[in-house]
PyMOL Python script that loads the backbone (N, CA, C, O; Angstrom):
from pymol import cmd

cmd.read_pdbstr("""\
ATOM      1  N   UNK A   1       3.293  10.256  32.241  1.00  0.00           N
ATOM      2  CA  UNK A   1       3.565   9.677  30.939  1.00  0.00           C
ATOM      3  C   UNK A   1       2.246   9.201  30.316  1.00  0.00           C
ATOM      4  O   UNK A   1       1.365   8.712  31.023  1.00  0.00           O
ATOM      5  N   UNK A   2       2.101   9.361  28.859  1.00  0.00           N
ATOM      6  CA  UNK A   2       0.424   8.990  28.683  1.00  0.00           C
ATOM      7  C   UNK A   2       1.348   7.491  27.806  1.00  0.00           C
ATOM      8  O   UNK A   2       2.498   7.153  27.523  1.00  0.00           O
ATOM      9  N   UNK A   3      -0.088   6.983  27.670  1.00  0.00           N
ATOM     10  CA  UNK A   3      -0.656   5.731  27.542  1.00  0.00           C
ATOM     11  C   UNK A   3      -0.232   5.433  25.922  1.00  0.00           C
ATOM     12  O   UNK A   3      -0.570   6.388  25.223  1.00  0.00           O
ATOM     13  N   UNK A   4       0.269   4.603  25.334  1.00  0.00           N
ATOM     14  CA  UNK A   4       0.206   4.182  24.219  1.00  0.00           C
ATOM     15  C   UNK A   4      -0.762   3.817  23.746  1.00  0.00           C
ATOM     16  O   UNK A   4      -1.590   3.264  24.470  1.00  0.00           O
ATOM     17  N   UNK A   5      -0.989   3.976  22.487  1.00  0.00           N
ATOM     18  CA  UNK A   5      -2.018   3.875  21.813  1.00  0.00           C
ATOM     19  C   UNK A   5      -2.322   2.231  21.336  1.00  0.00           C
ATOM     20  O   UNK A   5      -1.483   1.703  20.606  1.00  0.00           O
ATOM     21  N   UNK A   6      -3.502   1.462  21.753  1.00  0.00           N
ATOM     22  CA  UNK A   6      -3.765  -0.153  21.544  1.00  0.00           C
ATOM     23  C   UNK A   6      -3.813  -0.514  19.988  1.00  0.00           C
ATOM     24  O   UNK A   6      -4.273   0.187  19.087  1.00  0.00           O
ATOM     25  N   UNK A   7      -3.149  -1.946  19.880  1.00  0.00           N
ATOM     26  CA  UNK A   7      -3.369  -2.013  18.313  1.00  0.00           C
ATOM     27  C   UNK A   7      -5.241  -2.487  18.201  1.00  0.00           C
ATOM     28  O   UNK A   7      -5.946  -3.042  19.044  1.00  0.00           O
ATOM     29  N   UNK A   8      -5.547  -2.036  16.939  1.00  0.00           N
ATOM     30  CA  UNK A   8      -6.704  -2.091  16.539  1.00  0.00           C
ATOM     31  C   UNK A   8      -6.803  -2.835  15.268  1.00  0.00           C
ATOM     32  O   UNK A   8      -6.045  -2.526  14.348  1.00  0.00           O
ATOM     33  N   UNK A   9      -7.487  -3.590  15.156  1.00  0.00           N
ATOM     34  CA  UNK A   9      -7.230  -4.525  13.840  1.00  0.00           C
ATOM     35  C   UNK A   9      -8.951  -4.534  13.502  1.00  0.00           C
ATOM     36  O   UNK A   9      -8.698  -4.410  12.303  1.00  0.00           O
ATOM     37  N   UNK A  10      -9.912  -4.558  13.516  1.00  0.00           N
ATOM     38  CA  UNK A  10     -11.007  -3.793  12.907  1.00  0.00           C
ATOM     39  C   UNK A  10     -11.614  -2.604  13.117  1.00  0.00           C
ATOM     40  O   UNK A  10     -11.731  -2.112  14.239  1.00  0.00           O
ATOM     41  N   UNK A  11     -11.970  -2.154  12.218  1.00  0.00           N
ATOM     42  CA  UNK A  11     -13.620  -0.624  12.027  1.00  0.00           C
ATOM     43  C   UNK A  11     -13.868  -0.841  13.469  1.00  0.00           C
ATOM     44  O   UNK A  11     -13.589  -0.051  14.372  1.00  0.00           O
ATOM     45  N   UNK A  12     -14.492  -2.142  13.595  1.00  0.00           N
ATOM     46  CA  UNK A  12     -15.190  -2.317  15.250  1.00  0.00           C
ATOM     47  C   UNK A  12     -15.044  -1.927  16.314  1.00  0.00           C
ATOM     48  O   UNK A  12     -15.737  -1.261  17.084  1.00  0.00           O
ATOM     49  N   UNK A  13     -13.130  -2.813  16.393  1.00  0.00           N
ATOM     50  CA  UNK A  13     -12.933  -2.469  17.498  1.00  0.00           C
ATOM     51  C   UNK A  13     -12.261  -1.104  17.445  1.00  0.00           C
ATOM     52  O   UNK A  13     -11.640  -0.897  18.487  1.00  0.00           O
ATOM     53  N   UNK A  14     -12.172   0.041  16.439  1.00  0.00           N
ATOM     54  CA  UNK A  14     -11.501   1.560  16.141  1.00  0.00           C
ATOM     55  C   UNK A  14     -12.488   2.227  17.035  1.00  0.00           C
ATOM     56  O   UNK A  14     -12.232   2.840  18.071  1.00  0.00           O
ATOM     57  N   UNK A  15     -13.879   1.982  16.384  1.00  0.00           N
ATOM     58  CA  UNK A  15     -15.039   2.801  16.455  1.00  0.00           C
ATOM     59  C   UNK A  15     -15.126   2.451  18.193  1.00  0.00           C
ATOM     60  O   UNK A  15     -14.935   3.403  18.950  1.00  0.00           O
ATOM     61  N   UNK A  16     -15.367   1.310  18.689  1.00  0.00           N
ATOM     62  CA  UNK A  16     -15.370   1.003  19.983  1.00  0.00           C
ATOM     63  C   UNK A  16     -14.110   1.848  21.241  1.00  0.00           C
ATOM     64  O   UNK A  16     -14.198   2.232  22.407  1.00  0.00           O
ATOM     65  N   UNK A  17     -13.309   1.830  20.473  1.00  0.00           N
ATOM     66  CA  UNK A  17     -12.272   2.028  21.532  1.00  0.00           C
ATOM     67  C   UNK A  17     -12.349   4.105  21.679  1.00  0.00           C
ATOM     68  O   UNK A  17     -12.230   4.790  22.695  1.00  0.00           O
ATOM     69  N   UNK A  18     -12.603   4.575  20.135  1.00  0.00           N
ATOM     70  CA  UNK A  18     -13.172   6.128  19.932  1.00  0.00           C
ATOM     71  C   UNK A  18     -14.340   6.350  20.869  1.00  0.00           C
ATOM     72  O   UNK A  18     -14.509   7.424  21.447  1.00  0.00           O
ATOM     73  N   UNK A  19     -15.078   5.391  20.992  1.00  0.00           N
ATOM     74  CA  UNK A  19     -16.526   5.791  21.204  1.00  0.00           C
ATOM     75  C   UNK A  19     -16.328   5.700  23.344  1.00  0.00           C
ATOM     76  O   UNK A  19     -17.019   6.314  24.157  1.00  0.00           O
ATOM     77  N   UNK A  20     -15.613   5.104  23.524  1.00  0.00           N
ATOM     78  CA  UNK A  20     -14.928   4.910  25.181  1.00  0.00           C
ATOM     79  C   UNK A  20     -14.036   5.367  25.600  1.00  0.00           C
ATOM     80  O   UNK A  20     -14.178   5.791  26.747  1.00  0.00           O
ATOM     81  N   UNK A  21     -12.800   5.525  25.022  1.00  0.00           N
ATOM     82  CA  UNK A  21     -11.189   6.142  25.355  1.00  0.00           C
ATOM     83  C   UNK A  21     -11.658   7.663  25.772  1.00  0.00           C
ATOM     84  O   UNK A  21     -12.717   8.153  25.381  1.00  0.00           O
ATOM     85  N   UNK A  22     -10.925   8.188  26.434  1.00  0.00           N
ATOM     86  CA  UNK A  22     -10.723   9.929  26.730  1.00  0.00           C
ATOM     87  C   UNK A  22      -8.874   9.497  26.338  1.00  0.00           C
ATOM     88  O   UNK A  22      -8.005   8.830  26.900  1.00  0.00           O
ATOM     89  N   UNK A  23      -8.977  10.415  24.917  1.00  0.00           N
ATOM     90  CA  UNK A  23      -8.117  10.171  24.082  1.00  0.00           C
ATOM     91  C   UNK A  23      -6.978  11.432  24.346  1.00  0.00           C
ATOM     92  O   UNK A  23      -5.983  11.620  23.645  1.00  0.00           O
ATOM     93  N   UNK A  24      -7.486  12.444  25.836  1.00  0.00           N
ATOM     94  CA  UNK A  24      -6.263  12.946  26.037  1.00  0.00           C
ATOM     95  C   UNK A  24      -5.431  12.017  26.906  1.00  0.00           C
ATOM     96  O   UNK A  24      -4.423  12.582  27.331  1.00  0.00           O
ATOM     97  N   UNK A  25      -5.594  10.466  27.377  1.00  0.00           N
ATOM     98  CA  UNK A  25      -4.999   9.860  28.142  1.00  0.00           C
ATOM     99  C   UNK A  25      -3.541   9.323  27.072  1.00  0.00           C
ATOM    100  O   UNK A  25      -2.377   9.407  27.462  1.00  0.00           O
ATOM    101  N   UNK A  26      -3.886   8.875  25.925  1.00  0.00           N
ATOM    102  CA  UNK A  26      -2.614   8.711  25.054  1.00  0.00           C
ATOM    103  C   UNK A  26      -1.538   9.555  24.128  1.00  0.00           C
ATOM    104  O   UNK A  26      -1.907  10.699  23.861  1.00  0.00           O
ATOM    105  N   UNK A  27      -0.685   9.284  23.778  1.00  0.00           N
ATOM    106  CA  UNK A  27       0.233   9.892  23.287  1.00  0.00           C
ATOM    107  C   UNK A  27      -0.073   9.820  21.602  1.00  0.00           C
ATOM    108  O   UNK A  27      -0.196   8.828  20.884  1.00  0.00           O
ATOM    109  N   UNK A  28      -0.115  10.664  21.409  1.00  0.00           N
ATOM    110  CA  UNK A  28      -1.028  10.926  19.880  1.00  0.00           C
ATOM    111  C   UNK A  28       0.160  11.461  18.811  1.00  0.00           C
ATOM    112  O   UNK A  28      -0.070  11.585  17.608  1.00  0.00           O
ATOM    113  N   UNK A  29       1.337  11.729  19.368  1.00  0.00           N
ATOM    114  CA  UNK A  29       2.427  12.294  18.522  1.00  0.00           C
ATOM    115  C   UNK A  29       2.695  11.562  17.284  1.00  0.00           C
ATOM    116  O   UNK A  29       2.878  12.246  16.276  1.00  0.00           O
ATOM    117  N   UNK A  30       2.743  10.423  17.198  1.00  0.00           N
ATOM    118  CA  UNK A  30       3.208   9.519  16.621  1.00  0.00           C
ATOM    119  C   UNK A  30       2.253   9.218  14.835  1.00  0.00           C
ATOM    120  O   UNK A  30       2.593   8.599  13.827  1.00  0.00           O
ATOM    121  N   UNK A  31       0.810  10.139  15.244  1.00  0.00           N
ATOM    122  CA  UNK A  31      -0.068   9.973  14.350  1.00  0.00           C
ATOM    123  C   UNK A  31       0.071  11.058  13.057  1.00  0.00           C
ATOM    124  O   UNK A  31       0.518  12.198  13.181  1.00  0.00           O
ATOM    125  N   UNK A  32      -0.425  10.439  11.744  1.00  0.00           N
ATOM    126  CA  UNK A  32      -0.392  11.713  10.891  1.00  0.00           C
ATOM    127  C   UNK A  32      -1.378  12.021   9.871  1.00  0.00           C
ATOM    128  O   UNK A  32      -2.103  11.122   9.447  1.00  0.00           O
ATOM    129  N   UNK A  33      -1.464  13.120   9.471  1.00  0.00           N
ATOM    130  CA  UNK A  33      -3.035  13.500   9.181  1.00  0.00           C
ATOM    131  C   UNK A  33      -2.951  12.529   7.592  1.00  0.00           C
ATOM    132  O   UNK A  33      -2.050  12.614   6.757  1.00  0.00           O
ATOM    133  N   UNK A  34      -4.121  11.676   7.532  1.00  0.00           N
ATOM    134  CA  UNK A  34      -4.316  11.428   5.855  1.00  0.00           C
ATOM    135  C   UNK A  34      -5.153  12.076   5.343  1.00  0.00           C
ATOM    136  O   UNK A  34      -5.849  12.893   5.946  1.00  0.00           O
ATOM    137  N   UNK A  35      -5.215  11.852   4.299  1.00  0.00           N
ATOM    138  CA  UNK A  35      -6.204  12.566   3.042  1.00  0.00           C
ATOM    139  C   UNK A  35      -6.744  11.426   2.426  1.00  0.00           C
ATOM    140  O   UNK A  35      -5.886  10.633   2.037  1.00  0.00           O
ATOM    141  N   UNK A  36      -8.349  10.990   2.145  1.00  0.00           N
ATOM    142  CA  UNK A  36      -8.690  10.402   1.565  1.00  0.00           C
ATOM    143  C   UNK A  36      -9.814  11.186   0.066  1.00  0.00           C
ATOM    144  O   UNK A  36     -10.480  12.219   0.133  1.00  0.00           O
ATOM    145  N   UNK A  37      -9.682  10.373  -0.971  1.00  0.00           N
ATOM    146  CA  UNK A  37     -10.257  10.878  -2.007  1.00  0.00           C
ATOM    147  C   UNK A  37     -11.140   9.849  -2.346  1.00  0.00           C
ATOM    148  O   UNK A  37     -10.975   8.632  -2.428  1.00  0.00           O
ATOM    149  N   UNK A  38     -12.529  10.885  -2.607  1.00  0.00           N
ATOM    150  CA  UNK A  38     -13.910   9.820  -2.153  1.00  0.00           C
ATOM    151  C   UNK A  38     -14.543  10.428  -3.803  1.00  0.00           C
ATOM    152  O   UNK A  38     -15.448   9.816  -4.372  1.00  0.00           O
ATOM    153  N   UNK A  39     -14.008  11.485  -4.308  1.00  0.00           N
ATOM    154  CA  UNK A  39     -14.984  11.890  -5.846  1.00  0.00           C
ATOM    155  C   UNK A  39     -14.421  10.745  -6.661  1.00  0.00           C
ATOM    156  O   UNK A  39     -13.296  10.284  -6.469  1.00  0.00           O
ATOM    157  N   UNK A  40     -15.171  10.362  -7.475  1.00  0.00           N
ATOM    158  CA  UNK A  40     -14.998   9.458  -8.657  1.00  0.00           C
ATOM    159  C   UNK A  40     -14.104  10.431 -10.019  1.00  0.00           C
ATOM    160  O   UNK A  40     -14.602  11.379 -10.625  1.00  0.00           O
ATOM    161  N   UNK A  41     -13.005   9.986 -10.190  1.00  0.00           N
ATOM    162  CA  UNK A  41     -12.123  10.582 -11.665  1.00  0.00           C
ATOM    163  C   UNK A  41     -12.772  10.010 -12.644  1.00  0.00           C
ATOM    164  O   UNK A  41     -12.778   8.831 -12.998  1.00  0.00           O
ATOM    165  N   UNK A  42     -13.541  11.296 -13.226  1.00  0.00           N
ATOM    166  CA  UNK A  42     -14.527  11.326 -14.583  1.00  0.00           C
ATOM    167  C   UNK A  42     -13.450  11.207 -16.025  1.00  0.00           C
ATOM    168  O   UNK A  42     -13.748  10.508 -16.993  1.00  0.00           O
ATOM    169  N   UNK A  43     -12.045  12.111 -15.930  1.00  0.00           N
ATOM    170  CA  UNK A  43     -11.663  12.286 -16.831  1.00  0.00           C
ATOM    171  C   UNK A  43      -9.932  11.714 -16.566  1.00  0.00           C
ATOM    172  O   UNK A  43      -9.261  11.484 -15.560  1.00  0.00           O
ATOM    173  N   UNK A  44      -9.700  11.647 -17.959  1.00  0.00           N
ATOM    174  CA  UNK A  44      -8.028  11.850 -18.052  1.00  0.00           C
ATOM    175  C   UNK A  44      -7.721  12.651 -18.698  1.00  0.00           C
ATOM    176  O   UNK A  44      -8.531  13.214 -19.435  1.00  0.00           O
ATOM    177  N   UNK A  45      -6.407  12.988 -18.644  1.00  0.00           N
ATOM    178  CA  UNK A  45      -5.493  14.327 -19.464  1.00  0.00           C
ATOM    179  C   UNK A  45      -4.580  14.188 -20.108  1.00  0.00           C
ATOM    180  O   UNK A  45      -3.960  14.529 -19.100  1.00  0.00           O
ATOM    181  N   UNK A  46      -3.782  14.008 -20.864  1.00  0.00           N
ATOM    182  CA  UNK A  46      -2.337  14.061 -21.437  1.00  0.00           C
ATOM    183  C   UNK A  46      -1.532  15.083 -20.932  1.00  0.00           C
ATOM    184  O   UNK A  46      -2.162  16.139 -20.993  1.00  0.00           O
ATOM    185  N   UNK A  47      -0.529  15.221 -20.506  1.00  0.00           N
ATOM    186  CA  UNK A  47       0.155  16.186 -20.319  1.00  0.00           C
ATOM    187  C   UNK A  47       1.419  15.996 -20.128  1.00  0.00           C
ATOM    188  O   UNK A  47       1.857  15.292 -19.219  1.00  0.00           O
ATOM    189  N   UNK A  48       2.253  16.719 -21.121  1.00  0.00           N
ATOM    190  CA  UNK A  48       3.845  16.716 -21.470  1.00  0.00           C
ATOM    191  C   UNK A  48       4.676  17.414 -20.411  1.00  0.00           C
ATOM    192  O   UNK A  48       4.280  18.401 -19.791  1.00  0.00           O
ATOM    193  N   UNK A  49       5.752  16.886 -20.263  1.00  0.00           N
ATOM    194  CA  UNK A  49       6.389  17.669 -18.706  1.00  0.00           C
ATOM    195  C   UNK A  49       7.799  16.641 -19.472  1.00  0.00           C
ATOM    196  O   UNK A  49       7.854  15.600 -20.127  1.00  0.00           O
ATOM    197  N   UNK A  50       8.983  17.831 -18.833  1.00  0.00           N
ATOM    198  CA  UNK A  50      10.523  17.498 -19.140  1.00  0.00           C
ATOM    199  C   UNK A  50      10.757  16.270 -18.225  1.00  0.00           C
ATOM    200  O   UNK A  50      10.003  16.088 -17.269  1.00  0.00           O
ATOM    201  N   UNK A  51      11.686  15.501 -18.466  1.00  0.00           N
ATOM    202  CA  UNK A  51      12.138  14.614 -17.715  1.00  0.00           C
ATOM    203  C   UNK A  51      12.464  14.803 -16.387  1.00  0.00           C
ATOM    204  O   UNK A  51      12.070  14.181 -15.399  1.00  0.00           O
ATOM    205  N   UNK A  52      13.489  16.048 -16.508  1.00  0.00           N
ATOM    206  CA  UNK A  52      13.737  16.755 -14.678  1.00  0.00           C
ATOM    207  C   UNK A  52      12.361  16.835 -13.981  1.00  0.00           C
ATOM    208  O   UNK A  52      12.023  16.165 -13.005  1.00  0.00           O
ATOM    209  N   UNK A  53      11.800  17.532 -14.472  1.00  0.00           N
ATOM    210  CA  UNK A  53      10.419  17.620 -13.659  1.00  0.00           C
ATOM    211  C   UNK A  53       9.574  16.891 -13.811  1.00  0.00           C
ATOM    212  O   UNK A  53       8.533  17.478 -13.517  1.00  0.00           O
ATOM    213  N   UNK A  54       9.312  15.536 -14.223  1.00  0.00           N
ATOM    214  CA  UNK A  54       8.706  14.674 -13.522  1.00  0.00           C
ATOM    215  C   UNK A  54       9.697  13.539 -13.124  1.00  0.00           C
ATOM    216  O   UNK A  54       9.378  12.395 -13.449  1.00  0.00           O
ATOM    217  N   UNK A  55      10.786  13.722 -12.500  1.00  0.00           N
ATOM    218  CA  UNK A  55      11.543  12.922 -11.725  1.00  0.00           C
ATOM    219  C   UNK A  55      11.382  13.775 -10.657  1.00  0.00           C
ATOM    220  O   UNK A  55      11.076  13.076  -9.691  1.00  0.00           O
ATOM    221  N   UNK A  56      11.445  15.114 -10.299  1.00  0.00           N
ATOM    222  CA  UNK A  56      11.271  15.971  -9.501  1.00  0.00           C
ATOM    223  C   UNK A  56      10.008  15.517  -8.731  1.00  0.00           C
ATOM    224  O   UNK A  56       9.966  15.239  -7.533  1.00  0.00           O
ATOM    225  N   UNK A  57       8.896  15.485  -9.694  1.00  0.00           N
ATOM    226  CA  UNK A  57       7.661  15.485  -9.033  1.00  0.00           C
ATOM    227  C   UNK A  57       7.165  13.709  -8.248  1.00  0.00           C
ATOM    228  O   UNK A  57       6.397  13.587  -7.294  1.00  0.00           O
ATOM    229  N   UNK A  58       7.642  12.911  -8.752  1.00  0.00           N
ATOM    230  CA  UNK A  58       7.725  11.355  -8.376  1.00  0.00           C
ATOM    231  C   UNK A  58       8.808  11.139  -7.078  1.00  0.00           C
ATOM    232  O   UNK A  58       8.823  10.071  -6.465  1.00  0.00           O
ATOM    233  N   UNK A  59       9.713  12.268  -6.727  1.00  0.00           N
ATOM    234  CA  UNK A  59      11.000  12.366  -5.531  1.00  0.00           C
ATOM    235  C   UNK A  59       9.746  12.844  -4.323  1.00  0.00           C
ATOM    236  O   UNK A  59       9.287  12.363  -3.287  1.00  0.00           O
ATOM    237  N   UNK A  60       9.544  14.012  -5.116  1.00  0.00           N
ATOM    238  CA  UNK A  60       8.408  14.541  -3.859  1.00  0.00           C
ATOM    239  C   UNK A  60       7.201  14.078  -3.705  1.00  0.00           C
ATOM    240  O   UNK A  60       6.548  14.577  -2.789  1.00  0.00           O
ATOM    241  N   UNK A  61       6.574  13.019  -4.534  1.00  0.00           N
ATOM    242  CA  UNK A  61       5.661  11.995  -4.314  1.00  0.00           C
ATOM    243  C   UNK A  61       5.993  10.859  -3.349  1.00  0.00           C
ATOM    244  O   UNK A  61       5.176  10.400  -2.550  1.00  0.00           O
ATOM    245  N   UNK A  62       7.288  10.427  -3.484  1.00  0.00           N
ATOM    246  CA  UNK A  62       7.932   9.170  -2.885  1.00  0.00           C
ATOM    247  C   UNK A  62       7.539   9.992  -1.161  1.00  0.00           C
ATOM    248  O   UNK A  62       6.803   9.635  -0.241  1.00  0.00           O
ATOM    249  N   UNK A  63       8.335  11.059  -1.331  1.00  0.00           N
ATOM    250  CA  UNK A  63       8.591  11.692  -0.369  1.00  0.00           C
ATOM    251  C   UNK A  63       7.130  11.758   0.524  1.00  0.00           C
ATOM    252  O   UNK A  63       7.097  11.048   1.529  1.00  0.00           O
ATOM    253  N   UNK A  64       6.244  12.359   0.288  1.00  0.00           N
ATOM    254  CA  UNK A  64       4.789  12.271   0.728  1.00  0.00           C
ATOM    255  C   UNK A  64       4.302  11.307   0.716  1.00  0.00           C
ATOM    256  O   UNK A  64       3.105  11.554   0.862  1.00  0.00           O
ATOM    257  N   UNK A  65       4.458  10.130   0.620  1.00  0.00           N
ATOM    258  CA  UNK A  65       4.250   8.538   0.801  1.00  0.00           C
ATOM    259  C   UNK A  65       2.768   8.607  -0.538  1.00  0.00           C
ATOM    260  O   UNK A  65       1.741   7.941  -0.408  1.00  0.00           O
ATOM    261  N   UNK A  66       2.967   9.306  -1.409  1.00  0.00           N
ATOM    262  CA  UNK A  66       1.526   8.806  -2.274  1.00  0.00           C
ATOM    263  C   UNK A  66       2.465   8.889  -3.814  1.00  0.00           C
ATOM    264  O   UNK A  66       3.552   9.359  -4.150  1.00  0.00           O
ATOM    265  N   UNK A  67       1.036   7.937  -4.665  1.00  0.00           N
ATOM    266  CA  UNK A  67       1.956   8.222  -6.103  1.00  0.00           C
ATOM    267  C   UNK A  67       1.736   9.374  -6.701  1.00  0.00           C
ATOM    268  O   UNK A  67       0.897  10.147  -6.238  1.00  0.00           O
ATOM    269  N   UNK A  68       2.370   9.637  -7.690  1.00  0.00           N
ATOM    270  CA  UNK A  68       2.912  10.613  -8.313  1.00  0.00           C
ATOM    271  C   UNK A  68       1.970  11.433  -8.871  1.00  0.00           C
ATOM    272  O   UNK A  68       1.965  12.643  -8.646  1.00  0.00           O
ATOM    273  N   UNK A  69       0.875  10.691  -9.840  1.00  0.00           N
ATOM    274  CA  UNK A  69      -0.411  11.290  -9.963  1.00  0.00           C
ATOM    275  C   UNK A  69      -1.731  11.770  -9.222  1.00  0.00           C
ATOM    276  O   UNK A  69      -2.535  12.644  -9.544  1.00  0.00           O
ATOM    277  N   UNK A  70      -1.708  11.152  -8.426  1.00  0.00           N
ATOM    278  CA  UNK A  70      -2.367  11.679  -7.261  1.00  0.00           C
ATOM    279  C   UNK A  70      -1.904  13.190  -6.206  1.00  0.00           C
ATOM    280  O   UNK A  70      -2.572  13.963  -5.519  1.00  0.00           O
ATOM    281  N   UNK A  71      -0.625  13.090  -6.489  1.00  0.00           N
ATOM    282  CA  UNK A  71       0.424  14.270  -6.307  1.00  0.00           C
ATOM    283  C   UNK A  71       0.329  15.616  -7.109  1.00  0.00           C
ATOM    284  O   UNK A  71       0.527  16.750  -6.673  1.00  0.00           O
ATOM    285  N   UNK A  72      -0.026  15.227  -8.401  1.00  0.00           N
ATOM    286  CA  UNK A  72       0.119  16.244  -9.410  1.00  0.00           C
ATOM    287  C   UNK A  72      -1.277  16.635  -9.158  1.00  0.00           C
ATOM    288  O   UNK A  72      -1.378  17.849  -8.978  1.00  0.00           O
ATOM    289  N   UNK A  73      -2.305  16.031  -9.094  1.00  0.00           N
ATOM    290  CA  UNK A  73      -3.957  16.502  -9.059  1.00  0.00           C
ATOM    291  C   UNK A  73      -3.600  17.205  -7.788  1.00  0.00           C
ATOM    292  O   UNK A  73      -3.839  18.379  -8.069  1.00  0.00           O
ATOM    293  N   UNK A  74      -3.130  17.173  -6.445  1.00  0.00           N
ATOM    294  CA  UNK A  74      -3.059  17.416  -5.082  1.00  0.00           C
ATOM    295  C   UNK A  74      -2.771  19.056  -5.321  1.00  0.00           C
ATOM    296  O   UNK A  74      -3.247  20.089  -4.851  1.00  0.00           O
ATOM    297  N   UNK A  75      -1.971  18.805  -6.084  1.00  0.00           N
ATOM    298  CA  UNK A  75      -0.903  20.114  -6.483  1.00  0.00           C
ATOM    299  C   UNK A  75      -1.646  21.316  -6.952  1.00  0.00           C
ATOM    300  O   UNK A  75      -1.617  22.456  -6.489  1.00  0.00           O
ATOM    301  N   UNK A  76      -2.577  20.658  -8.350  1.00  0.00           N
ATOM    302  CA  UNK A  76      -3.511  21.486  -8.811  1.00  0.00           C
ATOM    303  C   UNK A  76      -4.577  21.619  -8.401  1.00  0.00           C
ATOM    304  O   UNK A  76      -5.201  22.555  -8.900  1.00  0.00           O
ATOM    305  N   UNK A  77      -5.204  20.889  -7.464  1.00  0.00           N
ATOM    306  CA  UNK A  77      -6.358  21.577  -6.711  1.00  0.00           C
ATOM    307  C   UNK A  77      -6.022  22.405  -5.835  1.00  0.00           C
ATOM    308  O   UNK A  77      -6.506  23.524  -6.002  1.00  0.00           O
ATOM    309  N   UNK A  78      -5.269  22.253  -4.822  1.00  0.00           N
ATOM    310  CA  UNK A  78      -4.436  23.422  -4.145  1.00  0.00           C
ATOM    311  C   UNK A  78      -3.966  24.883  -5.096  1.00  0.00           C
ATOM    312  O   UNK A  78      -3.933  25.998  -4.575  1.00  0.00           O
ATOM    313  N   UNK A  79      -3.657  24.657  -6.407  1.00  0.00           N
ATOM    314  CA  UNK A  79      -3.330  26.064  -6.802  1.00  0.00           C
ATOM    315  C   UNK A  79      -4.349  26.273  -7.208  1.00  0.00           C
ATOM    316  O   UNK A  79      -4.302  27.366  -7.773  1.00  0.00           O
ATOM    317  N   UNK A  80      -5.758  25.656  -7.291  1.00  0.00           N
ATOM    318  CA  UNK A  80      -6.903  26.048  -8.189  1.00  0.00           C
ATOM    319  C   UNK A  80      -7.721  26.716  -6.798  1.00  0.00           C
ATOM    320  O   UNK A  80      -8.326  27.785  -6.879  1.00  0.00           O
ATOM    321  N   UNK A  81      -7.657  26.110  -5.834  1.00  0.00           N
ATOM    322  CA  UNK A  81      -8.201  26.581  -4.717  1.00  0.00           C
ATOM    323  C   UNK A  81      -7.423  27.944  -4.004  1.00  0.00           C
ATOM    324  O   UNK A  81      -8.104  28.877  -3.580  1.00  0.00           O
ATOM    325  N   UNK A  82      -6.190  27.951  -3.933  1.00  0.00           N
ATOM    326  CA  UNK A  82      -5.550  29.229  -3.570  1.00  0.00           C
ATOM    327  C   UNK A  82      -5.564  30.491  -4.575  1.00  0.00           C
ATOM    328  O   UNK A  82      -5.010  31.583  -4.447  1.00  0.00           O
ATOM    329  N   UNK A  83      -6.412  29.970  -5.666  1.00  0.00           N
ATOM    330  CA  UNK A  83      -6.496  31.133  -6.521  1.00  0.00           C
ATOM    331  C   UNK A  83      -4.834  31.686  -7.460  1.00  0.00           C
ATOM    332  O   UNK A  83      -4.730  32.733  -8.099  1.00  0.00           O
ATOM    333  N   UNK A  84      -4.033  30.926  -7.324  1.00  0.00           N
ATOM    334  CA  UNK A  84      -3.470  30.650  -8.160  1.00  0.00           C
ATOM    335  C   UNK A  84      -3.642  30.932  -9.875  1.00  0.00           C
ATOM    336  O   UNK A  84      -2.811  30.478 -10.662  1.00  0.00           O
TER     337      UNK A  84
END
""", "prot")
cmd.dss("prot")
cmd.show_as("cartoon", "prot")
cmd.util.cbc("prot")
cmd.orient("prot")
């Protein structure tokens, strides 16, 4: 059975416990990948959308634990990057 993972309550002790643990000893299931956004938003946009679909798009925001606009940029860099 592996090891539960220790609570960590600073950077410090994260980086400390990374920098010592052999992290195939714990159970890692439980973890999930984030996404952090580090570019600075230069601009804003206006953009008109039906009521269904942006209740649609704020369900599947809720749903992905982020807000809604951050969702919609997510959306379009992904189709801008898949060539879309």
């Amino acid at each position: 059975m592996k090891k539960k993972l220790p609570e960590l309550n600073t950077d410090n002790e994260a980086e400390d416990f990374i920098d010592t643990a052999d992290l195939t000893e714990y159970d890692l299931s439980a973890l999930v990948p984030m996404q952090f956004e580090f570019q600075r938003k230069e601009r804003s946009i206006t953009l008109r959308l039906s009521d269904p679909l942006l209740e649609a798009i704020k369900q599947e925001a809720t749903r992905s634990n982020m807000p809604y606009q951050r969702f919609i940029r997510q959306a379009l860099e992904k189709a801008v990057h898949s060539g879309i």
